[in-house]
C-alpha positions in Angstrom: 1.6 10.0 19.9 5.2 10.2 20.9 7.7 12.6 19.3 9.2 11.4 16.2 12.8 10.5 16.0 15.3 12.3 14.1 18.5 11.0 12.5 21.3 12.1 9.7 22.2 9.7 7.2 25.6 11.0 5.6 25.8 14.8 5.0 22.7 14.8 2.5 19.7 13.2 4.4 17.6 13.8 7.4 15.3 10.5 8.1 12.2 11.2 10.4 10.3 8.4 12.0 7.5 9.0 13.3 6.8 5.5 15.4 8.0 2.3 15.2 4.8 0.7 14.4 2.6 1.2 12.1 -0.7 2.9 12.6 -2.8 5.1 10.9 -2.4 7.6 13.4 1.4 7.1 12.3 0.9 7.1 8.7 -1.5 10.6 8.9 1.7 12.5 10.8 4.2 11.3 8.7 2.1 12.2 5.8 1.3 15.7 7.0 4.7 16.1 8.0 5.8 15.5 4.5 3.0 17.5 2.9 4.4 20.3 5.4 7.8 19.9 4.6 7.0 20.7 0.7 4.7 23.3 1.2 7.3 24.9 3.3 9.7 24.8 0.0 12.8 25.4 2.3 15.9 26.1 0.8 18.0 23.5 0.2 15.5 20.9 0.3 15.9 18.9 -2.7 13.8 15.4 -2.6 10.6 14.1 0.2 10.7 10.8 0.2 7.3 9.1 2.3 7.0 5.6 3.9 4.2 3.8 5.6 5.2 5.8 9.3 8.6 7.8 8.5 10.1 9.5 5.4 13.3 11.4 4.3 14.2 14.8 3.6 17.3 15.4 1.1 19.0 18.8 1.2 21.9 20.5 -0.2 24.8 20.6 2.6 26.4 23.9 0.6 22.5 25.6 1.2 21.3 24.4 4.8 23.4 23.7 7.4 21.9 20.5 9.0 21.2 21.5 12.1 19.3 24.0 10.1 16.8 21.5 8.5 16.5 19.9 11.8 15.2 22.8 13.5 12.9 23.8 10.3 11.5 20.1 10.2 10.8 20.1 13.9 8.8 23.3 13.8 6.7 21.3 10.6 6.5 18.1 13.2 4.7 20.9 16.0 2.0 22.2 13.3 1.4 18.1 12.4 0.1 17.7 15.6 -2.7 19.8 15.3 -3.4 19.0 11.9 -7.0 18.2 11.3 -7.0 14.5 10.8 -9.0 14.6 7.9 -7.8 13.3 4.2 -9.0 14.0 0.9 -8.5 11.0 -1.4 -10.1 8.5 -3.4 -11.3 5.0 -3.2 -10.7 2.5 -6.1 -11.7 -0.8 -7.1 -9.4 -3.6 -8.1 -10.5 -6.8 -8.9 -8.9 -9.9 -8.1 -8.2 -13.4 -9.6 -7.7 -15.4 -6.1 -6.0 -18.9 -6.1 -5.0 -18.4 -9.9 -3.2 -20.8 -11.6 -0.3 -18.2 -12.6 0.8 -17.6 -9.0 0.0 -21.1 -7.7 2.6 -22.6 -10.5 4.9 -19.9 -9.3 4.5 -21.1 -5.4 4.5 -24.8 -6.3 8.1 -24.1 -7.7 8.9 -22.8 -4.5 8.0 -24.7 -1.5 11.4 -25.3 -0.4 11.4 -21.9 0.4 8.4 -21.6 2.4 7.3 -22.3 6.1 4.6 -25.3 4.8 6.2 -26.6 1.6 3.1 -29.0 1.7 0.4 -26.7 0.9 0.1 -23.2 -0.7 0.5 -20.0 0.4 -3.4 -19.6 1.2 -3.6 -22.5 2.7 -0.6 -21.1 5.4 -2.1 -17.5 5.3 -5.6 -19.5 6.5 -3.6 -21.8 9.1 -2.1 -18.9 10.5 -4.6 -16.4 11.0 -7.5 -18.4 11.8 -9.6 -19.3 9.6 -11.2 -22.4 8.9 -11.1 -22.8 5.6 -9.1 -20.9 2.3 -12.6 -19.4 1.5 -13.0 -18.0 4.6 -9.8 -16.2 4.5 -10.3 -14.8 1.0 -13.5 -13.3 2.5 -11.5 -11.6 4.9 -9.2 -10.2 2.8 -11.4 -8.7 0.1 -14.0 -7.7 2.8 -12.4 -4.7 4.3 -10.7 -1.8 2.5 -6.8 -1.5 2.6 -5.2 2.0 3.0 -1.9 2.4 0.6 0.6 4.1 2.9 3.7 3.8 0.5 4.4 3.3 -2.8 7.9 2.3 -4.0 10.6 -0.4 -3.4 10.3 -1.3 -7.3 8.4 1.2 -9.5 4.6 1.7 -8.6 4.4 -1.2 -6.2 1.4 -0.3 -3.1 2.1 -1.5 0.1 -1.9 -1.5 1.7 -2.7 -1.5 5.6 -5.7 -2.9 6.1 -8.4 -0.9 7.6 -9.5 -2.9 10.2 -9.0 -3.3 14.2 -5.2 -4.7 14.6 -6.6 -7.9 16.0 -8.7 -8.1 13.3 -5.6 -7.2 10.5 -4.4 -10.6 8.4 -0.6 -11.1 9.3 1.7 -13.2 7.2 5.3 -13.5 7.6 7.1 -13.5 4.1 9.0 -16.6 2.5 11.4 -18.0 4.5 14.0 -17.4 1.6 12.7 -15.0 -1.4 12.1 -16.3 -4.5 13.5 -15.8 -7.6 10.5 -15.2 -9.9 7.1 -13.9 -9.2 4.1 -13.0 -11.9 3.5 -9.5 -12.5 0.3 -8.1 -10.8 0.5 -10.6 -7.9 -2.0 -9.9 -4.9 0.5 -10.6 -2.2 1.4 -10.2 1.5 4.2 -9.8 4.3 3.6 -8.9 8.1 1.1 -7.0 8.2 1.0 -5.1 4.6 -0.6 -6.6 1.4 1.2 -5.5 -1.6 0.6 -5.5 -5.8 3.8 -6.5 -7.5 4.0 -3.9 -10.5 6.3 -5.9 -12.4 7.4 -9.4 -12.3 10.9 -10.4 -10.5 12.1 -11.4 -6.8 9.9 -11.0 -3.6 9.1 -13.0 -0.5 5.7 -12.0 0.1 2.8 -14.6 0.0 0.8 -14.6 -2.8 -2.9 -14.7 -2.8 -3.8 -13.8 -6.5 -3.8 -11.5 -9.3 -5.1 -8.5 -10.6 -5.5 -7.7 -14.4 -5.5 -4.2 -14.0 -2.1 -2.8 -14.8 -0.8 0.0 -12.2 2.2 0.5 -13.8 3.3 1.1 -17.4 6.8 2.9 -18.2 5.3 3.2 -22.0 2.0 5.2 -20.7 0.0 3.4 -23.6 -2.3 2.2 -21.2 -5.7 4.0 -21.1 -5.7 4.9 -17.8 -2.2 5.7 -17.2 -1.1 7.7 -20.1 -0.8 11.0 -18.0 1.2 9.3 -15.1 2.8 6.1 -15.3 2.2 5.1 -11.9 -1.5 4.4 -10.4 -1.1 4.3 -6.8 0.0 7.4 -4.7 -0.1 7.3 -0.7 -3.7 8.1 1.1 -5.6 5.8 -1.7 -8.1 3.5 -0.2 -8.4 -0.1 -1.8 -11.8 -2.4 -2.2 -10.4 -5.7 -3.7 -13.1 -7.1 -6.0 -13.2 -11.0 -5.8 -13.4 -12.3 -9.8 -13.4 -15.3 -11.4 -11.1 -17.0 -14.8 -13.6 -15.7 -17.0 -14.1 -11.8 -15.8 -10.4 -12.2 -15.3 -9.7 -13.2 -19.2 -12.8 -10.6 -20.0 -10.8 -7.7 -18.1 -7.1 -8.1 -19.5 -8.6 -7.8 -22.8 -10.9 -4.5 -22.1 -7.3 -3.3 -20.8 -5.3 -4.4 -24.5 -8.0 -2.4 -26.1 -8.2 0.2 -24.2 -12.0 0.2 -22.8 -11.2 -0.8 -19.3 -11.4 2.1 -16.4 -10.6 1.7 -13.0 -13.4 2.2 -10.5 -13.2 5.0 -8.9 -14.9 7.8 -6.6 -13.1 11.3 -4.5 -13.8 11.0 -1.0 -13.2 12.5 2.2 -11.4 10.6 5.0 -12.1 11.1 8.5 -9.6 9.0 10.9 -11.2 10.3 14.0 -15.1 9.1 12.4 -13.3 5.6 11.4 -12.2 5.2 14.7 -15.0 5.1 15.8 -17.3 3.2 13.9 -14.9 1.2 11.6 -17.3 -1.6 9.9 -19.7 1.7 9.6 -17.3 3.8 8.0 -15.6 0.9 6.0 -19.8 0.5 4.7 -20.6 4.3 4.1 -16.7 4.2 2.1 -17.9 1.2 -0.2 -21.6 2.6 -0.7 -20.2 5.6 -2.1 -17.7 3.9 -4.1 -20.7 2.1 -6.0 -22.9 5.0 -6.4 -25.1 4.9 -3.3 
C-alpha cells in the first residue's frame, strides 16, 4: 500500500488519507492509524475522527505546532504498517424487510429523480449489476457479510463494504437528485457502500428495505441501547437476515416492549485468512454467529 497523504485544513486539523479507494487493506490502516493516534494521547490532540479509508486529527494550535503533529502522526503511519492485520470485533444480525411497502411509496413519490423512473430502485439495482431477476439480487445482497468502515454523516448511520471480491461487490450509483424524505431504518445503497438510515430525512441512496431494529435512539429507552445510544461502531461485521411482513410486524413490537436483542457473537478477524478463502471465511464467520 502506498503512503498516505497528508494535508492541513485551517490551523486546527490534519486530514490523513490513506488511499483513494476503498479497500479493506485501506480501511485496516486507517483504522490502526487512528487507534495509534489515541493510544499515543499526544498533546494537543483534541478529537479522531475515522472514515471508511482516511480520518482527521484535531489539535490545539497554542499546544502542537503543526508540523509537530505531522511528524508525530507519520511516526504512527510507520508502526501501521506492520501492524498485525488481525481485528477483534463482533458480528451481528440484522433482519430485513426487502421490497417493503414503506420505502417503495417513498420511491414511487420520487421517480423523477431517479435514473429509471419506470421501475423501482430494485429493479435498477438488479438491471445494473446483473442479475436476472429482483430475487436474485436480494440473494446477493443478504448472502455475504458487510464490513461497517464508518459510522456518521447523521447520527449512528453505518456505511457497510461488502465482504466480497470487488467484481463480485453490488455497485449502485445514488439518485440522480436526493430526495426530500426517506423512512427511518431504510436498507439502502450508493457506489459501492450499503447504508441504514438512523433517522428519517434527505438521502440519495437506493433503497432496498427496512430493518425494524432501531440503531439509534437519543432517548436510550431502547433495550439494547440504553448504555450507548448508537449501535454501530467501525470494524462491525453485518449478516442481513431476509424477513418477511409478519416477522417484520412480530419484531418492531418485541423492540416496543423491550424483549428484542440483537444477534450477536465476539469474533476475531483475520484480513490476511479472508483473503484467502473469502466464501470460506464469510461461512466459518456466519457458523459462528449462529452457534456452530
Amino acid at each position: 500500500m502506498t503512503s498516505a497523504r497528508y494535508t492541513f485544513g485551517g490551523d486546527e486539523h490534519l486530514f490523513v488519507e490513506c488511499s483513494e479507494e476503498m479497500s479493506l487493506e485501506a480501511f485496516f490502516k486507517s483504522l490502526s492509524m487512528a487507534t495509534g493516534v489515541r493510544e499515543s494521547k499526544i498533546n494537543g490532540v483534541t478529537e479522531i475522527c475515522p472514515a471508511n479509508a482516511s480520518f482527521q486529527v484535531k489539535f490545539n494550535p497554542d499546544i502542537i505546532k503543526p508540523d509537530d503533529i505531522l511528524r508525530e502522526v507519520q511516526k504512527i503511519e510507520g508502526a501501521a504498517e506492520k501492524a498485525e492485520l488481525v481485528l477483534r470485533t463482533r458480528i451481528v444480525e440484522i433482519p430485513v424487510f426487502y421490497n417493503d411497502p414503506w420505502t417503495h411509496e417513498t420511491l414511487m413519490r420520487f421517480r423523477e429523480r431517479h435514473q429509471e423512473p419506470e421501475g423501482t430502485d430494485l429493479d435498477y439495482a438488479a438491471k445494473i449489476n446483473g442479475y436476472s431477476d429482483v430475487e436474485g439480487f436480494i440473494a446477493a445482497h443478504h448472502g455475504s457479510p458487510w464490513f461497517v468502515s464508518m459510522v456518521g454523516f447523521v447520527a449512528g448511520l453505518p456505511f457497510m463494504y461488502q465482504m466480497v471480491e470487488r467484481q463480485r461487490q453490488i455497485e449502485v450509483p445514488k439518485y440522480l437528485r436526493p430526495r426530500t424524505d426517506t423512512p427511518r431504518l431504510t436498507v439502502g445503497h450508493g457506489g459501492c457502500f450499503g447504508a441504514i438510515y438512523s433517522v428519517r430525512g434527505a438521502g440519495g441512496y437506493q433503497m432496498f428495505g427496512i430493518t425494524p431494529m432501531p440503531i439509534f435512539d437519543a432517548s436510550q429507552t431502547t433495550s439494547y441501547l440504553r448504555e450507548f445510544m448508537v449501535f454501530f461502531r467501525p470494524g462491525d461485521i453485518v449478516k442481513f437476515k431476509p424477513i418477511d411482513r409478519e416477522e417484520y410486524e412480530k419484531t418492531v413490537d418485541e423492540v416496543d416492549n423491550g424483549r428484542f436483542s440483537p444477534k450477536s457473537r465476539d469474533v476475531s478477524f483475520d484480513l490476511r485468512e479472508f483473503q484467502k478463502d473469502i466464501d470460506g471465511y464469510n461461512k466459518t464467520l456466519e457458523g459462528l454467529l449462529h452457534g456452530h
